[in-house]
N, C-alpha and C positions, 0 to 999 in steps of 0.2 A: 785772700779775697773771698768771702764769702757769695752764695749764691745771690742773694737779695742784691749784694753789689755791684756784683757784673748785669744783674738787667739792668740796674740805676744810670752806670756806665753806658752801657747797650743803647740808653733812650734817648741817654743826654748828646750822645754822638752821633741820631739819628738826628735829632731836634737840629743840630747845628749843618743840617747837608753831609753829613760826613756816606760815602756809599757803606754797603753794609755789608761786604769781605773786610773793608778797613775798618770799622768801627768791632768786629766782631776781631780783628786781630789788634786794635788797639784796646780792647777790651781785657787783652790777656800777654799783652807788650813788656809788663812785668813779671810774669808769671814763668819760674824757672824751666827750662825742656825738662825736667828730670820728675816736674810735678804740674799742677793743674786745678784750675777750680774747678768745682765739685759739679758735675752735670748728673740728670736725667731727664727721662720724657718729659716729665712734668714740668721740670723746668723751661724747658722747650717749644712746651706745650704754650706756657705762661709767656713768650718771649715772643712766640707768631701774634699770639690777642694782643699784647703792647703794643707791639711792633705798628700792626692796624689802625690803629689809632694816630697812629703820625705818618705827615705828610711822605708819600714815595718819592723814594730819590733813585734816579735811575744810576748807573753803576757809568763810569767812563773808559772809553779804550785804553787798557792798561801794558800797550803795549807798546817798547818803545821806538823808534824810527825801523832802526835796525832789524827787529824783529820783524815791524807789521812790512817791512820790502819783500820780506821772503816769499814767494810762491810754493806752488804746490810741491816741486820735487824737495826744493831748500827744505822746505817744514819735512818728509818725510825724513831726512836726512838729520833731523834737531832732534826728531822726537825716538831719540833709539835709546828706550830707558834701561839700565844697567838692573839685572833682575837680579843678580847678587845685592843690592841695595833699594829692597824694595823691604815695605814693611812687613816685618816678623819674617823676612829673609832667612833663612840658615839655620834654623832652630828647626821646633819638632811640636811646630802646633800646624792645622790642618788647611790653612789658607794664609796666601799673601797677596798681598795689594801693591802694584806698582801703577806710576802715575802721568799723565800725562801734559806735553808742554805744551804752554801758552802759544800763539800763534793762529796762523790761514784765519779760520772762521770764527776762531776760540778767543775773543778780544779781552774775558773780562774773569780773573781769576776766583774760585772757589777757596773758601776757608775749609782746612782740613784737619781734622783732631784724632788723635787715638786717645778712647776712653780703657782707663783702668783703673778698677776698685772704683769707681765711680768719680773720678779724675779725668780731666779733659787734657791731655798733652799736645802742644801745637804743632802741627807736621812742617817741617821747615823746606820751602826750593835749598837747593842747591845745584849750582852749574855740575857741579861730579856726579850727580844723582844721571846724568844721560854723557851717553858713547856719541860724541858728535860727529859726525863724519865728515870726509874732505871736504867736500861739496860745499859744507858753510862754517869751515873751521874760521877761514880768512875774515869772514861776515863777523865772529862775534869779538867783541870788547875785551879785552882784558880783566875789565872790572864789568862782573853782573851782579846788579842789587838783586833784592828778591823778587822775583818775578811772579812768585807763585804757583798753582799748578791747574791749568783747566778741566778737570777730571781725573779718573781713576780707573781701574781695572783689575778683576779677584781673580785667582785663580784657587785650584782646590787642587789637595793632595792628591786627587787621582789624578790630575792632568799638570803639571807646573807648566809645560810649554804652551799651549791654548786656553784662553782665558773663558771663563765662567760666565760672567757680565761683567757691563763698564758702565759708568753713568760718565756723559760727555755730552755739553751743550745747552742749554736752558735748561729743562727738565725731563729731557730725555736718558734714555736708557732702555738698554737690551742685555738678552740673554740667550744660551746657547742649550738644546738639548746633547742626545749621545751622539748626533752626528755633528758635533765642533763647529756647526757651520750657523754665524750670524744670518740674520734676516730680516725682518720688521723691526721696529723699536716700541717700546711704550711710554707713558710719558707723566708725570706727577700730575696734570692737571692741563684741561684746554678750555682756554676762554673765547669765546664768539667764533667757533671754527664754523665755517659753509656762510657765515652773514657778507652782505653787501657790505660793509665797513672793515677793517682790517683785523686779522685775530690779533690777539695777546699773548705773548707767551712769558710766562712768569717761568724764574730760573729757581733750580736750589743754587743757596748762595753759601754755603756751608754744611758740612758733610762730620759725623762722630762714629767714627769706626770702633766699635767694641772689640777689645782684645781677645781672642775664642779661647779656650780652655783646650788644653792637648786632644782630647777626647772628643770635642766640640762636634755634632752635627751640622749645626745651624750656625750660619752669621748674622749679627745685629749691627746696622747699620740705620742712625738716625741723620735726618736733613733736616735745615730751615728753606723756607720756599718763599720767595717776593717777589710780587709784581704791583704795579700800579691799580689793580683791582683787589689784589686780594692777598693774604700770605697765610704760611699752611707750617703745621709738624708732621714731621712723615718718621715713620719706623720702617722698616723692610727686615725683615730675618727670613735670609736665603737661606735652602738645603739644595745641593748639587744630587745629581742623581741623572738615569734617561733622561726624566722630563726634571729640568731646574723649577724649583717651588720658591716662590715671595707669598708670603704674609703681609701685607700692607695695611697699616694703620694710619690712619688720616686726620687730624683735625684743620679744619679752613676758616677763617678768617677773613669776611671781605671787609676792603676798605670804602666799595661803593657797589651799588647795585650792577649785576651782570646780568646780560640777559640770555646768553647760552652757556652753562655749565655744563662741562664735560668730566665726570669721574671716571677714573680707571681708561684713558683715552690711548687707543693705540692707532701706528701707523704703520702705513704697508705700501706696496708697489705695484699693482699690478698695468702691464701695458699693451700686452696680445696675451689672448690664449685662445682655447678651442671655440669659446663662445662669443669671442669679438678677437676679430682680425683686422679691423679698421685701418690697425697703425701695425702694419705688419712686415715693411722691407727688410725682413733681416732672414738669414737661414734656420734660424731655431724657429719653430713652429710655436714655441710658447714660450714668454717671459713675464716670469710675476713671483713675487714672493710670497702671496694667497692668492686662494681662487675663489676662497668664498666666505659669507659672514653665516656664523651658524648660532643660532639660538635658545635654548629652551628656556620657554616662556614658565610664568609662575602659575600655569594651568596644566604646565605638563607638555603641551604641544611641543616639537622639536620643527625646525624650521629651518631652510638651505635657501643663502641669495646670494647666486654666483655675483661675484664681484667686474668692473669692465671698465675699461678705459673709453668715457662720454666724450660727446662731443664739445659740451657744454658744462658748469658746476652743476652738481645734482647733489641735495640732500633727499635720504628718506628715513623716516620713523615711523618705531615698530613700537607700540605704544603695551607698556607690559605693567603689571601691578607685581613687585616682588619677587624678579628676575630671578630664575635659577642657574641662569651661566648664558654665558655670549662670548663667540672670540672670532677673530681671523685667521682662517686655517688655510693648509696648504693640504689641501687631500688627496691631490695628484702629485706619486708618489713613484714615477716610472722617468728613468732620465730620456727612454727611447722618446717621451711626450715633449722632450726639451733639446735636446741634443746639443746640450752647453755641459762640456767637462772641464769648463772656468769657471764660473758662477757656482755652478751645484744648485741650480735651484730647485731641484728635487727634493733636497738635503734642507732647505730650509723651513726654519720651526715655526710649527703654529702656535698660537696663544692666545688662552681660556684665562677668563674672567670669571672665577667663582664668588658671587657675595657672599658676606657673613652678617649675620643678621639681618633685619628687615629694612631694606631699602626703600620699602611703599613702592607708592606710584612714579610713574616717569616714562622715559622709551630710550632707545636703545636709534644713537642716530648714525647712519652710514654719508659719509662725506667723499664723494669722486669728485674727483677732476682729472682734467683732462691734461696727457702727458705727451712727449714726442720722445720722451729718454729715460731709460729703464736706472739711472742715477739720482733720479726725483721718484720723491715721496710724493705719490696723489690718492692716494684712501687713507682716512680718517674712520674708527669705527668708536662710542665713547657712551656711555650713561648719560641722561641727562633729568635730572631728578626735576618732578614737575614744581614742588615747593621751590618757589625765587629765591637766588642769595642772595640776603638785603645787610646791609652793615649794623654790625653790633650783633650780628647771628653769628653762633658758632656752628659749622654743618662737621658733620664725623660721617663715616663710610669705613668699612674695613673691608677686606675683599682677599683672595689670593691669585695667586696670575701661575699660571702652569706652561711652561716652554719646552716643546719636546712635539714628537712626529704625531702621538694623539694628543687629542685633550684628557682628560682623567674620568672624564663619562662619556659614554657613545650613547646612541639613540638605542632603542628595544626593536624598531620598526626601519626597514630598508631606509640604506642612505642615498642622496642622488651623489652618484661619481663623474656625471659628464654632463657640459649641456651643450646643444648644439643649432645654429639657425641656418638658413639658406632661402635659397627659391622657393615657394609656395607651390602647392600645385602637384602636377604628374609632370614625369620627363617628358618633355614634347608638346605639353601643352601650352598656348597660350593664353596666358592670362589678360582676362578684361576688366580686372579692377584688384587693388593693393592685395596683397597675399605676401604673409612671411611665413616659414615650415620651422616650428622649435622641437627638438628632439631633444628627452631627457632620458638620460640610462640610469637605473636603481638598482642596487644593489646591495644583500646581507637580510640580515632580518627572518622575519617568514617567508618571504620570499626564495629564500633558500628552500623551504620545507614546499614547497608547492612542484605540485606534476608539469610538463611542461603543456599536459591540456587543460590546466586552469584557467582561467577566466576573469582576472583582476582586470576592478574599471577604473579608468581613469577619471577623477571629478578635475574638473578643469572649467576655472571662468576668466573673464577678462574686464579689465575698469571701462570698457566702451570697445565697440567694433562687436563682430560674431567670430566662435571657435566653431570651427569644422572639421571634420572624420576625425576624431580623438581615437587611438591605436593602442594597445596595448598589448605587446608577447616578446617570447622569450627571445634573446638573441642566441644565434645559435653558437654551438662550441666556447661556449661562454655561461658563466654565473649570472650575466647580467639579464636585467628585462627593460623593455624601452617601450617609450610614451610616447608618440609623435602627435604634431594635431597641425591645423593650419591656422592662423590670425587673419581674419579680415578685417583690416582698419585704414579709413582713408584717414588725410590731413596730419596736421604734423604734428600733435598732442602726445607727448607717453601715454603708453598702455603700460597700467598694472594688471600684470599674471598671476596666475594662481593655480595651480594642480599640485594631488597628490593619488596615489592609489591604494583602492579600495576592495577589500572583499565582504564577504558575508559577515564576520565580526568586526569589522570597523575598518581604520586606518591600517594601508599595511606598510608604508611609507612617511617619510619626514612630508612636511609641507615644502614643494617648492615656489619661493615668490623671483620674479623677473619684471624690470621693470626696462621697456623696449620704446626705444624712442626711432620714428622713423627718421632715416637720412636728410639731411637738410635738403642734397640737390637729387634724391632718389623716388622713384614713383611707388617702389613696392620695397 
């Protein structure tokens, strides 16, 4: 089967309803395990723009009675994949992929390929492919069709036992730096995230794992992406390392006009930490996956906004012309801050968004909501390019994402390491009108080079209300120097914040923004 024939196939099986893991495995239903027709990007590329053009056909629950009965323990119990029988198992090339089962959340199978010599080979389920254990031996049929497989998982020669990244679920997927330990995820693409109307979330709906070369650094992993808005080619070529590196190459396809586009869009958790305690009954004094959205703008400014668990949905954009990097980081890096030796959220990785070439205009949107269980995803952080996706437009983005304890640039200028609120005011004093106290500690930089009778001032504004007694000095026994001031602001409207510190040759500090909503049933 030639390439031309399998899109020809491809369209005629879309045209007819057919979903698009079957039509993409009925596409290649003839085609021997031992060979494959001939893929590339460009093919690929050519197959999301067709694709757009006909009607979306949403994917149905391919799971059958049996499976969709099972619960959470059942599923973990299914999915115990035999890592002896994972691809490129046993040999002596530098990564394997093993894969995982349909089931709990996972309703609607992934098409799966290994490319070789430019050959697509179709990765087959089988029930021996997983170690089923007691629990739901009794549960399964004697005869299982093919079920297929809801995602995957790479592991790399330096680690066989702990996996690298997995891609699992719509369009999601994560990655791990040197501390092994998962954390946020990132995601192909987010449609309408923060709107009064419901998001989108478009799935990869087929996955071509290139076979690595013994010697191989990098793996190349191409997807198709569909959703009812839009569909996409995506490339990723991973290198494992401290901090995991993706290359991401993009091309998108809408089928109709959207009106929030999110490129390179990740997701995180945060539910208490030092700076909001709201939602705080539990003994670890802190629980989040980031604690902050960090910046640098396409003018050089570097910028820190602690992240918090609202009371309410809150979107805010930070409006940038040719973004030099943005990610979701975890900066706080002390488990005594967490006192969770289950989780490890100290351990968990941040991740940096470096573009590659000119992005233009656009902003950079932070998406909270509000959580009560550190199990949910409630920060959204994502590009949003100000040119509209309008159909029949091709948009392209290429980017690299970096996973690991830093991001691959730091600031020149003191980082803020802590933020903190409280009572307004003096101890003891009573107050006769709204007063919040924000305390921010800065750290590294010049700040280091400075005597401890310097004199750095704090520039500090606020979107409405007055800032009072602005502070600025060293903390003692400590690297740090800290900012304190007070907010006077009645009524219930957020206040947008603003400070950074300053000496005689300029900025000596990142920008810190905080954006503080007073309590619904609170006076100050």
């Amino acid at each position: 089967m030639t390439r031309r024939e399998l899109l020809t196939r491809l369209l005629q099986l879309t045209a007819c309803g057919m979903p698009l893991v079957s039509f993409v495995r009925a596409a290649t239903a003839d085609t021997p395990s031992t060979s494959g027709p001939p893929f590339s990007s460009d093919w690929l590329r050519e197959t999301a723009r067709q694709l757009a053009r006909e009607p979306y056909t949403a994917p149905s629950d391919a799971r059958p009675p049996w499976l969709a009965a099972m619960n959470w323990d059942d599923y973990q119990a299914l999915n115990n994949f035999r890592i002896d029988r994972g691809l490129w198992a046993g040999g002596e090339l530098p990564f394997q992929a093993r894969f995982f089962h349909l089931g709990l959340y996972f309703h609607y199978p992934v098409a799966l390929y290994e490319v070789v010599a430019g050959q697509a080979r179709p990765i087959r389920f089988s029930p021996d492919l997983f170690k089923y254990g007691p629990r739901v031996k009794d549960k399964i049929p004697e005869q299982v069709g093919d079920l297929g497989f809801a995602g995957f998982r790479v592991n790399s020669r330096a680690d066989w036992d702990r996996d690298m990244f997995s891609f699992l679920g719509a369009s999601y997927f994560r990655a791990v730096g040197a501390s092994k330990q998962y954390g946020l995820s990132a995601r192909g693409l987010a449609i309408d995230t923060g709107l009064e109307h419901p998001e989108e979330f478009p799935a990869f709906r087929a996955f071509w794992l290139e076979r690595p070369a013994a010697d191989a650094r990098t793996l190349t992993i191409h997807a198709l992406l569909d959703g009812p808005s839009i569909t996409g080619a995506y490339t990723f070529v991973v290198e494992p390392g401290d901090t995991t590196t993706m290359q991401v190459e993009t091309h998108l396809f809408p089928r109709r006009p959207i009106e929030r586009l999110g490129i390179a869009p990740m997701t995180s958790m945060f539910q208490c930490g030092e700076n909001d305690r709201r939602v705080a009954d539990d003994y670890r004094p802190e629980i989040h996956d980031s604690d902050g959205l960090a910046l640098w703008t396409g003018t050089g400014e570097w910028i820190w906004r602690p992240i918090l668990n609202p009371h309410y949905l809150r979107v805010n954009s930070f409006l940038d012309d040719n973004p030099r990097g943005f990610g979701l980081l975890q900066r706080d890096r002390n488990i005594d801050h967490y006192q969770d030796d289950v989780s490890f959220y100290h351990k968990r990785p941040s991740l940096w968004v470096e573009p590659l070439g000119s992005w233009g205009r656009g902003m950079v949107q932070l998406v909270e909501l509000p959580t009560a269980d550190e199990t949910l995803d409630n920060i959204v952080a994502f590009w949003n390019p100000a040119e509209p996706a309008q159909p029949g437009r091709e948009i392209h983005f290429s980017y690299r994402l970096y996973w690991g304890a830093q991001p691959p640039v730091r600031p020149t200028v003191a980082e803020v390491v802590a933020t903190r609120l409280g009572k307004g005011g003096m101890p003891g004093q009573t107050l006769t009108e709204p007063m919040r106290k924000f305390v921010i500690d800065f750290q590294g930089g010049p700040l280091d080079r400075l005597s401890k009778e310097a004199q750095p001032q704090a520039v500090a504004a606020a979107s409405r209300g007055e800032i009072r007694d602005p502070v600025v000095k060293p903390v003692a026994e400590s690297k740090l120097w800290r900012c304190h001031f007070d907010l006077v602001a009645g009524g219930r409207e957020p206040v947008d914040l603003r400070c950074y510190l300053s000496g005689p040759d300029g900025a000596l500090s990142e920008t810190w923004l905080y954006q503080w909503s007073p309590p619904p049933s609170a006076s100050s």
